[in-house]
N, C-alpha and C positions, 0 to 999 in steps of 0.2 A: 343307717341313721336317716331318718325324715329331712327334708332338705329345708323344713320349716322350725321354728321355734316349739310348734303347739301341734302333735297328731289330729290334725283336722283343717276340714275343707274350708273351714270358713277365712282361711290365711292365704288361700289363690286366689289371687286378684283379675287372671284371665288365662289364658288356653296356653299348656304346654303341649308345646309340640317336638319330642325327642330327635325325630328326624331332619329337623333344619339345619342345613349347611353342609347334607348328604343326599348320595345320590337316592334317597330313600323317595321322596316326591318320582322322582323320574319310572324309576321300577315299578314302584305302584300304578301310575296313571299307565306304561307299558303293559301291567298285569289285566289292568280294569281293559283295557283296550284291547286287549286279546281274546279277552270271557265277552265280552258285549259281538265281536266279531262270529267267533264263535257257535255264538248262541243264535243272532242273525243269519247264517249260512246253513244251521239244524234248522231251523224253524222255516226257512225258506224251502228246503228240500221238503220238508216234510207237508208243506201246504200245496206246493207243488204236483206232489204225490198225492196228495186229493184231490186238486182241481183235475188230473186226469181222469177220474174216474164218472167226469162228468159232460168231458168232453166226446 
């Protein structure tokens, strides 16, 4: 069942957020923090690995 009276958006009056009051905020910003790290240590190597080729 719809948690509203009327199947439509026009009865949210502002932002659900299902994850509040769970460790769901934590694990996510853990997740984001690991892909960003990640990506930072590929991208380093790999520029790296060009700049020698000019040394």
């Amino acid at each position: 069942m719809f948690p509203y009276q009327e199947a439509s958006w026009s009865v949210v009056d502002g932002a659900m957020f299902i994850g509040w009051g769970t460790s769901l905020p934590g694990w996510a910003t853990a997740i984001s923090a690991i892909i960003c790290a990640v990506v930072l240590v590929i991208g380093h190597m790999s520029e790296a690995e060009k700049a020698k080729k000019f040394d």
